[in-house]
C-alpha angles and dihedrals in degrees: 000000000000083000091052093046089055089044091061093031081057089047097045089048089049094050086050105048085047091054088049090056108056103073116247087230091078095071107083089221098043092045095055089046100042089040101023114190092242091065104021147050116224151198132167132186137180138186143170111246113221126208096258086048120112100221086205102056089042091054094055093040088052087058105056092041083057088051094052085040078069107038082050097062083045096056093043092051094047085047087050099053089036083059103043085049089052102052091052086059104040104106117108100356097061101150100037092052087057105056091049091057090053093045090039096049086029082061098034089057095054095055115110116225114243115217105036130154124194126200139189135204131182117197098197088187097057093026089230126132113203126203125200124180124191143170126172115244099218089059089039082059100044098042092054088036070062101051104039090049089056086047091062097041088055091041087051090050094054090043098050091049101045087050082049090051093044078055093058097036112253099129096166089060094043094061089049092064094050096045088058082049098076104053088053082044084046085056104046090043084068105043088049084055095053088046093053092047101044095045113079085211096051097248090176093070098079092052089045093060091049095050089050091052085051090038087056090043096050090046098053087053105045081060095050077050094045095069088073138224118329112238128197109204128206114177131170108186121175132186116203079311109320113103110239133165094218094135105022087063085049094047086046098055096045092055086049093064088047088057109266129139124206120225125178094220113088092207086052092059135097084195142024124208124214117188129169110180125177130160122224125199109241097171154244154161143307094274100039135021121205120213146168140235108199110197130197117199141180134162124201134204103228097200093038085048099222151078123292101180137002133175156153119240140170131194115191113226132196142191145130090279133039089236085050087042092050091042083053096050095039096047081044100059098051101086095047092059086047092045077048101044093043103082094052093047114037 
């Protein structure tokens, strides 16, 4: 009799500690109560496990097919309310909004959910792994409030120092800042979408106010930028003795498709540009003549006060005349003082 009744108190402790050991989340009705939507993000996957299979490589890869399960109902709500913003707004701008809407899902897709636990689970007797992967949607909220709130400091940084450098002149620097301000404004776009989308109360719309002020902001002044850098040009060119302007128009026009703009007040000026060019006879034949233009050129910071590059250089020339000949060496040379110049000035 003692022998039967610890036969059935062995029995009863195995089925319990079976019982203990399969997780109450793969129930569906346990899962939604235990991890209910208002408060979780979910995701659940099952799969058969077949006799060639390594459970523990199926279980991995089940997790991270939950996780993506999640991310996935994230993406398609951020994509929902993208589109549904952008219908109210689709009047006169057709092709730019959309566009947006693609950057903006395109990047909201791509973000990785902070705060996410994956779990396995192998039934042998039914030869079954389950996946289940969760993440609270209160931590999921503060810890993007949080990023997005480190993104704009580090966009206003940048903003505050490049309209410090236009101040001071340096222009080049400057769009430099800005241009490392869109990728920080890229990111917090799309932390502000899957807030939007996780918080039942849209906790992403007050930062999303904030980032299109900076956005504005940072905008006005990359087209203040956008007019380039201000050059004050003094040229003295001199062709076997006549004064032309052959090269410094040339010069002129090559640094204008860099960005620069030309002003005739020195105070007004990021650079000054120095350029003595004369033309000297080298010699030939009866059919053709060879001669040089010599260049000296120097260009000046005007707010560092002193001189960034300076440098000889000669270009050979050759016609059937020695004016031809000088024309040829001075357009020729151009290019080299603005290949030169560039690099100082973009």
């Amino acid at each position: 009799m003692k022998r039967y009744i610890s036969t059935i108190y062995l029995s009863v402790c195995a089925l319990a500690l079976f019982g203990q050991d399969a997780p109450r989340w793969i129930d569906r009705a346990a899962r939604e109560q235990l991890y209910p939507s208002s408060t979780f993000l979910t995701g659940f996957v099952s799969e058969t496990v077949r006799p060639s299979d390594d459970v523990a490589q199926t279980r991995e890869r089940l997790k991270r097919e939950a996780q993506k399960q999640l991310s996935e109902s994230i993406r398609l709500r951020i994509e929902g309310s993208t589109q549904a913003s952008d219908r109210s707004v689709r009047v006169n701008e057709k092709e730019q909004i959309v566009s947006t809407y693609d950057a903006v899902t395109r990047t909201s897709s791509d973000v990785e959910i902070a705060g996410v636990t994956a779990d396995a689970y192998f039934d042998s007797r039914k030869k079954v792994v389950y996946a289940f992967a969760y993440a609270n949607r209160h931590e999921v909220v503060g810890y993007y409030k949080a990023s997005v709130g480190t993104l704009v400091q580090q966009a206003e940084s940048l903003l505050r120092t490049a309209g410090e450098l236009e101040q001071s002149g340096e222009k080049a620097k400057a769009r430099r800042q800005c241009e490392a301000i869109a990728p920080l404004l890229g990111k917090a776009r799309a932390a502000c979408d899957l807030l939007t989308a996780v918080s039942p109360s849209g906790s992403g719309g007050q930062q999303q106010a904030q980032l299109e002020a900076l956005h504005n902001r940072s905008t006005q002044l990359a087209a203040r930028l956008a007019q380039g850098v201000y050059v004050y040009m003094e040229g003295r060119e001199n062709l076997f003795g006549a004064g032309v302007n052959i090269a410094v128009d040339k010069v002129k026009a090559a640094l204008s498709l860099k960005g620069c703009s030309f002003t005739e007040e020195a105070a007004q000026a990021d650079f000054r540009l120095r350029l003595n060019i004369s033309t000297r006879q080298t010699g030939g034949s009866s059919c053709i003549v060879f001669c040089y233009a010599d260049a000296v050129v120097e260009l000046y910071d005007m707010r560092k006060r002193k001189a960034v590059y300076s440098d000889n250089l000669s270009q050979k020339g050759g016609s059937t005349s020695w004016d031809k000949a000088g024309r040829k060496a001075l357009s020729d040379i151009a290019p080299k003082i603005a290949e030169k110049v560039s690099p100082w000035v973009e």
